[in-house]
C-alpha positions in Angstrom: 78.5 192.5 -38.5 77.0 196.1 -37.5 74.2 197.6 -36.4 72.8 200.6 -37.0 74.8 203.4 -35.3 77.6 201.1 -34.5 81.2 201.2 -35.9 84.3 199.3 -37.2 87.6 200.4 -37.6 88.8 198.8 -41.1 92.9 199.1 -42.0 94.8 198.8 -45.5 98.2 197.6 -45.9 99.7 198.8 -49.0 102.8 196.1 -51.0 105.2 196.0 -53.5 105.1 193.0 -56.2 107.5 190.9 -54.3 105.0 191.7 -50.8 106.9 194.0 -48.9 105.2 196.1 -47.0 105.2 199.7 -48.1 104.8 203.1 -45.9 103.4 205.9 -46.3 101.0 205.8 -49.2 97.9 207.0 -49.1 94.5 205.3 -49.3 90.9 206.5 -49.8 87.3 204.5 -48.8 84.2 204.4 -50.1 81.3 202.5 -49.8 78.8 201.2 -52.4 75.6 202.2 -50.6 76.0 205.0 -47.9 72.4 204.6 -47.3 73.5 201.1 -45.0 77.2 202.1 -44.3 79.6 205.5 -44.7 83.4 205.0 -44.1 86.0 207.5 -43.1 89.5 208.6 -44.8 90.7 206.8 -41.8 88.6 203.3 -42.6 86.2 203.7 -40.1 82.8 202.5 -41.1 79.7 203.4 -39.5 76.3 201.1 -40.2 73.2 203.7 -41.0 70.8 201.2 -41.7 70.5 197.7 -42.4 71.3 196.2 -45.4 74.6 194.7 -47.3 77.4 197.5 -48.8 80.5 196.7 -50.5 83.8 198.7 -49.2 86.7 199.4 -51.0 90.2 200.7 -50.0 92.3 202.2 -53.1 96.0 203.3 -53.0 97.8 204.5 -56.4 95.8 202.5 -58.5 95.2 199.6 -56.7 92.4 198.2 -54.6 90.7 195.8 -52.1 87.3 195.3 -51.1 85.2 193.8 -47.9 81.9 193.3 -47.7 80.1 194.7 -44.7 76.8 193.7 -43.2 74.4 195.5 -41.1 71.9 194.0 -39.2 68.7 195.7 -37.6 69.5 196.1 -33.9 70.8 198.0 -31.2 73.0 198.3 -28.4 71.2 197.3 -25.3 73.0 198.1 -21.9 72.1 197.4 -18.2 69.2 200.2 -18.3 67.1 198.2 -21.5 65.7 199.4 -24.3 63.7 198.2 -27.7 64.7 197.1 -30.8 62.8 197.0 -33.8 63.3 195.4 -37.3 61.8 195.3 -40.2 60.2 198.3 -40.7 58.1 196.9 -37.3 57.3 193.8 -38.1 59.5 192.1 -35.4 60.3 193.8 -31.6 61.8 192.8 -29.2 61.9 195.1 -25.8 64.7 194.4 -23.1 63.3 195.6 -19.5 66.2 197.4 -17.2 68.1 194.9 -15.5 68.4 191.7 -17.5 71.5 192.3 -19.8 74.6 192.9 -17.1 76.6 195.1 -19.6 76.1 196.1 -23.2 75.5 194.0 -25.3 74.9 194.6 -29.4 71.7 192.8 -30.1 70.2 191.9 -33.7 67.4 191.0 -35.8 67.2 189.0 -38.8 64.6 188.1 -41.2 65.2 184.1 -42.6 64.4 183.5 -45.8 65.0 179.8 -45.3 63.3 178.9 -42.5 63.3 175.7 -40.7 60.5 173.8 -42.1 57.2 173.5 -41.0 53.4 173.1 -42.3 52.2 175.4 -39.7 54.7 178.4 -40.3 53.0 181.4 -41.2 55.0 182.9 -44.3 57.5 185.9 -43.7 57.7 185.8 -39.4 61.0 183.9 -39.1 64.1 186.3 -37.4 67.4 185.2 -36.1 67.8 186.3 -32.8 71.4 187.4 -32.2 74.3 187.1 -30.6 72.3 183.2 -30.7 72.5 182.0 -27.1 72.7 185.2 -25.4 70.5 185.0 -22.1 68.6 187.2 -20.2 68.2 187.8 -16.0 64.8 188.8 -16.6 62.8 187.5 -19.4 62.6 189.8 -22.7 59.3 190.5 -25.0 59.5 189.2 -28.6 56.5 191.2 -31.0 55.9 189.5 -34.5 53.5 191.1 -37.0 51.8 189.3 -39.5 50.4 189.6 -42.8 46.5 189.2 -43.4 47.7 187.2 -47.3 49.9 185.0 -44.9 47.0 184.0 -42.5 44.1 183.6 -45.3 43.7 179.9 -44.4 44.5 179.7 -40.7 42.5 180.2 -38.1 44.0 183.5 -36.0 43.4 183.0 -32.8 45.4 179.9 -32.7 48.4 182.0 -33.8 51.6 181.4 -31.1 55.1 182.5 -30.8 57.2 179.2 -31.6 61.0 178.8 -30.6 63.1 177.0 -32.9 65.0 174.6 -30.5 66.5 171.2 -30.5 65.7 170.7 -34.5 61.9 171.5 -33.6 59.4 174.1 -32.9 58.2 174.9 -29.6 55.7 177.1 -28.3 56.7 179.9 -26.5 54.0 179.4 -23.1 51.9 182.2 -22.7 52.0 183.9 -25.9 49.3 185.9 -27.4 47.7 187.0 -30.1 46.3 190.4 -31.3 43.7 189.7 -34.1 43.3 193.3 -34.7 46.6 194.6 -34.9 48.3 191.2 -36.4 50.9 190.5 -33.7 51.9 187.6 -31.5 53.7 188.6 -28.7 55.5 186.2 -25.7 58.4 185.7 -23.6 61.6 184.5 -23.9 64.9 184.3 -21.6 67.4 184.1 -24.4 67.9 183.7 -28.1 67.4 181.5 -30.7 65.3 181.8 -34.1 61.4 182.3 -33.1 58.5 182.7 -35.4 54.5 182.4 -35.6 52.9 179.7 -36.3 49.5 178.1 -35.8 48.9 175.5 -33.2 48.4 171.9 -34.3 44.7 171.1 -34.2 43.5 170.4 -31.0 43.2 166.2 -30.5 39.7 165.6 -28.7 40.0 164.3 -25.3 36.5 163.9 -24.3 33.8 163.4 -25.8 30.1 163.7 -24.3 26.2 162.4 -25.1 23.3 163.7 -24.2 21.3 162.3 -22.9 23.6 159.5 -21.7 20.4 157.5 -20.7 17.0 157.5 -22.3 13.8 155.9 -23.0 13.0 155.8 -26.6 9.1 154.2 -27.8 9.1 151.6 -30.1 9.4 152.4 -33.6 10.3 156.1 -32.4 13.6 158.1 -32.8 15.5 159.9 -30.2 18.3 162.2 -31.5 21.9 162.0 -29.3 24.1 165.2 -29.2 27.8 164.7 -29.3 30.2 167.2 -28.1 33.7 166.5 -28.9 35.7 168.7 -26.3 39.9 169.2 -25.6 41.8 169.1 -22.8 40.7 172.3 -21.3 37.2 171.4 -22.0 36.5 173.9 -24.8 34.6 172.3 -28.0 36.1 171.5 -30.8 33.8 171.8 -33.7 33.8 169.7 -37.1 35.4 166.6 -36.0 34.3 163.2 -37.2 31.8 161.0 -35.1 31.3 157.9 -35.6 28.1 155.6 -33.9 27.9 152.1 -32.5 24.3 150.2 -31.5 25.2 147.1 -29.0 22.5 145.8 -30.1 21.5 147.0 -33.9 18.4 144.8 -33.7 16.8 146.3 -30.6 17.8 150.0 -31.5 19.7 151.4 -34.2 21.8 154.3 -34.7 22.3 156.9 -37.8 25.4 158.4 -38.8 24.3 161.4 -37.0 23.1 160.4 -33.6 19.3 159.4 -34.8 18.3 156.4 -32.4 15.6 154.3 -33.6 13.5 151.8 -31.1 13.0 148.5 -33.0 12.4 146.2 -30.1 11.8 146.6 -26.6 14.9 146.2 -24.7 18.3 148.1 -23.6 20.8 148.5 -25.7 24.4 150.9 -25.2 25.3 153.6 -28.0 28.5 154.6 -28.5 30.0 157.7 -29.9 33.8 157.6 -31.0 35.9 160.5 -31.9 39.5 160.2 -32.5 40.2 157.6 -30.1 37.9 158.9 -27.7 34.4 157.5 -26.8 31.4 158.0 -24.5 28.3 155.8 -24.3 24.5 156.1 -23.5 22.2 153.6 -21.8 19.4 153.5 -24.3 16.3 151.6 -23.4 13.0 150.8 -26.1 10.0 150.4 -23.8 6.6 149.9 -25.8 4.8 152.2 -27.6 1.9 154.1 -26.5 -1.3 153.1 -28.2 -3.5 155.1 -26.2 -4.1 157.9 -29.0 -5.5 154.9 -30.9 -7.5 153.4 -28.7 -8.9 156.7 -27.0 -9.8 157.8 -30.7 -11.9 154.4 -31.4 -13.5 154.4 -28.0 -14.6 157.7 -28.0 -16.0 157.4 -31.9 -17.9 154.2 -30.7 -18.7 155.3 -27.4 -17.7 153.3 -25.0 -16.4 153.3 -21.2 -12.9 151.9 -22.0 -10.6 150.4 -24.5 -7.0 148.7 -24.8 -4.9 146.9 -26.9 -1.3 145.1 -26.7 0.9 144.2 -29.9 2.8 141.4 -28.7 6.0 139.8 -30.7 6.9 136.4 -30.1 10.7 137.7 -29.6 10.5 140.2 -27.9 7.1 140.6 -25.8 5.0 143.5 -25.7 5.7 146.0 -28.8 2.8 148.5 -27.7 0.3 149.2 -25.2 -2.7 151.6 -24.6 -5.8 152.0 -22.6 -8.2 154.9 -22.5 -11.3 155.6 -20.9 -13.2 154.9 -17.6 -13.9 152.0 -15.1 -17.3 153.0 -14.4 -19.4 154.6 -16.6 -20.0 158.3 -16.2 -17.3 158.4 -12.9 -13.9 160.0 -13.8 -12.2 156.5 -12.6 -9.5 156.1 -15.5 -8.5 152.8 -16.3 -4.6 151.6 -16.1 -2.5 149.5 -17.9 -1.9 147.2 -15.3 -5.9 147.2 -15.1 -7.4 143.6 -15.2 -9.9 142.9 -18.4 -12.8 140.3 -18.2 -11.6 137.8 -21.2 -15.0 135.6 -21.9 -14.5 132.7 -23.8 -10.7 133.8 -24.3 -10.4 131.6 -21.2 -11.0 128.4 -23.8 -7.5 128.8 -25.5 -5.8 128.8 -21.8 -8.1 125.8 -21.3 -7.0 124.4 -24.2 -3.0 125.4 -23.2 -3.5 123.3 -20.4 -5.0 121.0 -21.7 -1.9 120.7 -23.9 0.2 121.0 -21.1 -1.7 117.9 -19.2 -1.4 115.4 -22.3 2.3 116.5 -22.4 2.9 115.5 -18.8 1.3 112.3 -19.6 -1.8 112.5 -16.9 -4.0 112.6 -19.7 -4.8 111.8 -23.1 -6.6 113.0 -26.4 -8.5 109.9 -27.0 -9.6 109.4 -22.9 -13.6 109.0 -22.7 -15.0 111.8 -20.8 -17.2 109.6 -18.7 -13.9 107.6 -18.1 -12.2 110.9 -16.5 -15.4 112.3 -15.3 -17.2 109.1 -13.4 -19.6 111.2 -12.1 -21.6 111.5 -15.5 -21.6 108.1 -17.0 -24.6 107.0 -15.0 -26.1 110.1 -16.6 -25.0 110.2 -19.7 -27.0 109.9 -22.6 -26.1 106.7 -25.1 -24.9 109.1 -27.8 -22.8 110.7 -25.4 -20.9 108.1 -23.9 -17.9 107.9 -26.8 -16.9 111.7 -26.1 -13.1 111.8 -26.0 -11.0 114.8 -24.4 -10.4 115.6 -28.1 -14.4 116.0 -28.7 -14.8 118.2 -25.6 -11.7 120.7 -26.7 -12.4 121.0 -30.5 -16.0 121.3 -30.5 -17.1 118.2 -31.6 -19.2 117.0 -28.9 -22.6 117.7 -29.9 -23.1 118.4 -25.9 -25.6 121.7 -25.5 -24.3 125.2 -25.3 -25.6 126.8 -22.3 -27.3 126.2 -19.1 -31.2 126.4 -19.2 -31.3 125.7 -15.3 -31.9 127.6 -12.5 -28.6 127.1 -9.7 -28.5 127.8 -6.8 -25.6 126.4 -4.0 -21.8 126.5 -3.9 -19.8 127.5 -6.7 -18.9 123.4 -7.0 -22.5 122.7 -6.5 -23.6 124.8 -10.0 -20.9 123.0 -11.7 -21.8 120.2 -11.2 -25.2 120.5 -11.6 -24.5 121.8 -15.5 -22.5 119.5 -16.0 -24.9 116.5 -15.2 -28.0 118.1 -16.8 -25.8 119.0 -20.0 -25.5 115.2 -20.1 -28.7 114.5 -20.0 -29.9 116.8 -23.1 -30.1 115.4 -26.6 -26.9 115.9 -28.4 -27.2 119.3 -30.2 -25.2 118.0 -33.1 -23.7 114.5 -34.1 -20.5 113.9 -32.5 -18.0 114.5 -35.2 -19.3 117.6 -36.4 -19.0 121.2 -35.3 -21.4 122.7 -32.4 -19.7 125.7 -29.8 -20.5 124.6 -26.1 -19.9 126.6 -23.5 -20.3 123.5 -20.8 -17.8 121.0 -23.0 -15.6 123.4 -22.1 -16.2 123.6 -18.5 -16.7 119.9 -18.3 -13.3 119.8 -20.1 -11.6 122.2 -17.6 -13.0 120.2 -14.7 -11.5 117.2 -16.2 -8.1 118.7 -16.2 -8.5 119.9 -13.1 -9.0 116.5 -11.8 -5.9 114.8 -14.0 -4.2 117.7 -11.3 -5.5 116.5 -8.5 -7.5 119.9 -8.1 -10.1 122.0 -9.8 -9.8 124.2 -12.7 -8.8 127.1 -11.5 -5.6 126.2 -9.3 -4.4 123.9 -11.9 -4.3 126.3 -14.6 -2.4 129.2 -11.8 0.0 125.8 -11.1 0.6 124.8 -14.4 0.7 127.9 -17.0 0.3 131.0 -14.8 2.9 130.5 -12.7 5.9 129.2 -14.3 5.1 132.0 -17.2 4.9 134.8 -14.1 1.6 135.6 -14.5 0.6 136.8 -11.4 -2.2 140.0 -12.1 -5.0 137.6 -13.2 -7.9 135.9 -11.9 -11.2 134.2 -11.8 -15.1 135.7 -12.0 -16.1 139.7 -12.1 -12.9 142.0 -12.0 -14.0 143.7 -9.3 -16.8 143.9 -6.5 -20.0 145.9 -6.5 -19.5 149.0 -6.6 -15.8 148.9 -6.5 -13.7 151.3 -8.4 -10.5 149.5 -8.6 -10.7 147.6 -11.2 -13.2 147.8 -14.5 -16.8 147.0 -14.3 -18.6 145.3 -17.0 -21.6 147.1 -18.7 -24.2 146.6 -20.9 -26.4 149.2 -23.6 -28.9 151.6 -21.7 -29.8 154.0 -23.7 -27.5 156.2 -25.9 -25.3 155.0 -23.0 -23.7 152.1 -20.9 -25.9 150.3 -17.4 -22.8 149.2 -14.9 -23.3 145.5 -14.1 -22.3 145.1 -10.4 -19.9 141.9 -10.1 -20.9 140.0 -13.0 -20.0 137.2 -14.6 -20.9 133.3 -15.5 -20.8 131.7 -12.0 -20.8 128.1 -13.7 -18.4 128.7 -16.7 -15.1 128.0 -15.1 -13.0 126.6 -18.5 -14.8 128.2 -20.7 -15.3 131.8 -19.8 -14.5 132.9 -16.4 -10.8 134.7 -16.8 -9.9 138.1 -16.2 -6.0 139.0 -16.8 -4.2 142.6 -16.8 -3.3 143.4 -20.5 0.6 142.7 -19.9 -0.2 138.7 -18.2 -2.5 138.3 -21.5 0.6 139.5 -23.3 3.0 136.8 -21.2 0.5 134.2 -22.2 -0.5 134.9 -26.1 3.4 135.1 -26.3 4.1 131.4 -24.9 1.3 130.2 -27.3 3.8 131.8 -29.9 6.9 130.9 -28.3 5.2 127.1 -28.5 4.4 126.9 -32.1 7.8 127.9 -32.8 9.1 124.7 -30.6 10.3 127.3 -27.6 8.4 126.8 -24.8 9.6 124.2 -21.8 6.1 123.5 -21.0 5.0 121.4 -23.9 6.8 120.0 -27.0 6.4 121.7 -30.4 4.7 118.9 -32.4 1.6 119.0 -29.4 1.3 122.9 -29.7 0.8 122.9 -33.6 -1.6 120.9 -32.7 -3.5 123.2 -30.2 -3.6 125.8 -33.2 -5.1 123.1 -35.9 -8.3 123.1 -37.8 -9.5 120.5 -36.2 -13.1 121.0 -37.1 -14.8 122.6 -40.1 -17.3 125.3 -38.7 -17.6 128.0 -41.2 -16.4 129.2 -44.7 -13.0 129.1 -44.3 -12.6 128.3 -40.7 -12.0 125.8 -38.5 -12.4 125.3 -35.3 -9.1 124.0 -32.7 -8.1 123.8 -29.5 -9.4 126.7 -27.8 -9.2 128.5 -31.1 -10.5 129.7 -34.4 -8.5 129.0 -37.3 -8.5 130.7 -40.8 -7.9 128.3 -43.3 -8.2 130.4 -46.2 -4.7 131.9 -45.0 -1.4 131.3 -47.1 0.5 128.2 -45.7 3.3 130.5 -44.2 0.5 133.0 -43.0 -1.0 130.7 -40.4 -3.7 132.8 -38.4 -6.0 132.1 -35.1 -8.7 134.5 -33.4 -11.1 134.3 -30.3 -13.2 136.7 -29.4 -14.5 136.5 -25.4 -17.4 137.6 -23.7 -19.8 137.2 -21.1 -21.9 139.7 -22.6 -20.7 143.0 -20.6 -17.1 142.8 -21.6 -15.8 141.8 -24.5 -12.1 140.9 -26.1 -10.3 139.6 -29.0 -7.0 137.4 -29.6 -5.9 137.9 -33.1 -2.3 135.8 -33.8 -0.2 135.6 -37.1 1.7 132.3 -35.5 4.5 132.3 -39.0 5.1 135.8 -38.3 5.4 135.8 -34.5 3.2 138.7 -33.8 -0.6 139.4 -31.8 -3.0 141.7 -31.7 -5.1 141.8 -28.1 -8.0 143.8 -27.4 -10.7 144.6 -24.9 -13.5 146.9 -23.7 -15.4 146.4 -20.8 -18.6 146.8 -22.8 -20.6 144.1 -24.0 -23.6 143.5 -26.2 -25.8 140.7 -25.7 -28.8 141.9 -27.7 -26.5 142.1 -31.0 -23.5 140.5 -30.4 -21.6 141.3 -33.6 -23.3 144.1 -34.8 -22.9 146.0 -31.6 -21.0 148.8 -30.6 -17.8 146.8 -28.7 -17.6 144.3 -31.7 -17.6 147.0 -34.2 -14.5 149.0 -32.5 -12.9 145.6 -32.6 -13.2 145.5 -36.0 -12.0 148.4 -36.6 -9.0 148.7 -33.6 -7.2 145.6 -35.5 -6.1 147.3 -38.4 -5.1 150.4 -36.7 -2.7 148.3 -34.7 -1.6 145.9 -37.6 -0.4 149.7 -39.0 1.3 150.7 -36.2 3.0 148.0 -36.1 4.6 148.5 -38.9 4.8 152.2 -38.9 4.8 153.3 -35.2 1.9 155.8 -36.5 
């Protein structure tokens, strides 16, 4: 094997038939193709350029031929040098110092290369003599084709070593995009080639955000980045996306996250092994664009509403406007809302909750729980049972016509024992709203508690449902700014009414509760009907939301409640509206479906009670919510 430049002495030995050796006789050379190999009359060949030539040695007739191979290379000595093959395409440049003496080094092309999917076509050489090694390392230069590249990416082109039946990459090589070469380092010899790197395995992946609030019914979009080792991205690699919770928030194949329920929920993002997570919580939606809108087209100091599931609590909240009437005090969400005669299904909760604890019951006479009145107590008066005084069949008048004066406990009962006194406003049986059964009723189960209304209702439903922002009379003092004031009509405006409420009223209409406790509460009347509530059984809260008594087309009056009758069976609804004519709210439940609509202005209207401004945005806020509620919109 030769290399360009370098020789070979080749000898003939002429023979007679019988082998001898024979003297003398002369012999001429030639080669096949000078253009790789000449030869000498004496046999000495010298390689031109590389390439395969036949040589023959002829004597009287007679002939013999050897094949001769020359290789691209050079002689390299002590000082260095460069060798270059294939018409450029592969270099390799010795620096001074790393061969000890000279040494004939070669280059060739393999045309059956050691298999690989990564192997760009044509770079494969032979690095010869294989195993020589070098003192200082030597630079290898491979060009490539642009044809031989057309479906690799170039810049992750690397000089490989062929060692140990495998490919290796040579550390530290480089590519040149522009001129097609791959250049690296090597301290001796074996086969090298290019070839593109394997694609990068991911081994980190990243979300952002990795914690987030996200609105009920809205959609917050997660970015994934899919990074290797070195932290540099790697594009295009599958994702895929995991919800801990698919009910509370879901997750698209694309990082979309979509509140369904309040709570908190982890997301996961998993590529190739790899994962990273973020904290997503669904908080309520904001209902204040609705409300503000309704308030301000029906002009009134303040507006809110809750949607409330019976799973999962309060869907959506809003409040807009002012406490006060032309001041710039904005209300709040944790802002406490004069209920009115909303207080008459809490009375009628714990009225529930009483008979369930066995200190009272349904059928109990109210003169028999209430001594103090059956003295006074008019003939047709006497049968009233608990169950007359809570589903509006007492007959018993409907407001105080009496001046009071004296302690809170001193007006009480002073209604209470004139109420008695008054012809029945309706047979017993039959439907008649009373403001005073109510409160004789709450004083009753006050009493069965050893107490008055008001603690027994914060003992027994308030605080083991953590209600704790709620309370009793006006929401606020005169002139006060903390809290909403009620108001009534003035004008083509609203007249603030200092600390007012119903002094007497105490289980019928004296409640005031932020937006979230009315929320806690309207839930466990949910949470009852559907048999989950620890404070009464399931069979005694179906019957709190009855139609007990007949009282209009289609309605019926319960416990504490109005019930629609003309709903479908599996539709079962109940409403209240509250006021005490200068605020004004509305419960509105779907108990089959587990969801509430609550709403309330401190406005009221007692000149035109329905037909007035506050009851009109009512009217009008409950659709708008039963929408968002199913659209978030």
């Amino acid at each position: 094997m030769l290399v360009p430049g370098g020789t070979r002495q080749f000898t003939a030995t002429t023979r007679d038939a019988a082998g001898n050796t024979l003297t003398g006789r002369t012999v001429s050379w030639a080669t096949t193709t000078a253009a790789v190999a000449t030869v000498g009359t004496s046999g000495l060949v010298t390689a031109v350029g590389a390439g395969t030539t036949q040589l023959t040695a002829t004597s009287e007739g007679r002939t013999a031929n050897a094949t001769v191979t020359v290789l691209d290379g050079a002689a390299i000595g002590a000082a260095g040098g460069t060798v270059t093959a294939a018409a450029g395409a592969a270099v390799i440049t010795v620096p001074a110092g790393a061969l000890g003496q000279s040494t004939t080094i070669t280059i060739k092309r393999t045309t059956t290369p050691p298999a690989s999917d990564r192997l760009v076509a044509e770079t494969v050489y032979d690095f010869g003599p294989s195993g020589t090694t070098f003192t200082q390392p030597v630079t290898i230069k491979l060009q490539y084709s642009a044809a031989a590249v057309a479906s690799r990416d170039p810049n992750r082109l690397r000089l490989h070593r062929y060692t140990n039946s495998a490919w290796t990459e040579v550390p530290g090589s480089t590519v040149d995009i522009t001129e097609r070469t791959v250049t690296g380092q090597t301290s001796s010899f074996s086969t090298y080639a290019i070839l593109e790197l394997p694609a990068a395995s991911v081994a980190t992946v990243q979300l952002t955000p990795d914690s987030s609030d996200v609105e009920y019914l809205r959609t917050r979009t997660l970015t994934v980045a899919t990074l290797d080792e070195g932290g540099s991205p790697l594009e295009g690699r599958p994702v895929t996306w995991l919800s801990s919770a698919p009910t509370i928030a879901s997750v698209s194949d694309v990082g979309v996250v979509t509140g369904l329920v309040p709570g908190a929920v982890t997301i996961t993002a998993t590529s190739e092994g790899k994962s990273a997570t973020a904290r997503i919580r669904v908080v309520p939606g904001d209902l204040t664009r609705i409300v503000d809108s309704l308030r301000a087209a029906f002009n009134l100091p303040a507006l809110g509403a809750t949607i409330v599931s019976r799973e999962h609590g309060v869907l959506a909240i809003g409040v807009a406007g002012v406490r006060r009437w032309g001041t710039q005090f904005q209300v709040t969400q944790a802002d406490k809302w004069h209920i009115g005669s909303n207080t008459k299904n809490l009375t009628g909760f714990l009225a529930g909750v009483t008979v369930a604890a066995g200190r009272l019951g349904w059928d109990d006479l109210m003169v028999t729980r209430y001594p103090q009145l059956a003295p006074l107590a008019r003939a047709e008066l006497q049968p009233i049972t608990i169950r007359d005084l809570a589903t509006m069949q007492s007959g018993i008048v409907g407001n105080p016509t009496i001046a009071l004066s004296g302690t809170l406990a001193q007006q009480r009962a002073a209604v209470d024992q004139w109420a008695v006194q008054q012809p029945p406003q309706a047979p017993r049986g039959s439907y008649f709203y009373s403001n005073i059964a109510y409160q004789i009723l709450g004083e009753i189960l006050g009493r069965a508690w050893g107490t008055s209304f008001e603690p027994a209702l914060q003992n027994q439903v308030w605080t083991p449902l953590g209600i704790t922002n709620s309370g009793f009379g006006p929401t606020t003092g005169a002139g006060q700014t903390n809290q909403p004031s009620g108001h009534s009509p003035s004008g083509a405006g609203w007249a603030i009414c200092e600390s007012c409420d119903n002094s007497w009223a105490s289980g019928s209409g004296r409640v005031h509760m932020s937006l979230g406790d009315w929320s806690t509460f309207i839930r466990e009347v949910m949470r009852a009907d559907a048999g989950q509530s620890t404070l009464m059984p399931q069979q005694t809260a179906r019957l709190l939301t009855s139609a007990a008594t007949p009282s209009a087309a289609n309605r019926a009056y319960g416990y504490g409640w109005e019930v629609i009758t003309s709903q479908a069976a599996n539709n079962r609804y109940i409403t209240h509206d509250g006021s005490n004519n200068r605020n004004r709210s509305r419960a509105s439940v779907f108990l089959d479906s587990g969801v509430a609509f609550l709403m309330v202005t401190n406005a009221g209207d007692p000149v035109s009670v329905n037909g007035g401004a506050p009851n009109l945005a009512l009217n009008a806020l409950q659709p708008r919510l039963q929408s968002f509620r199913q659209t978030g919109q």
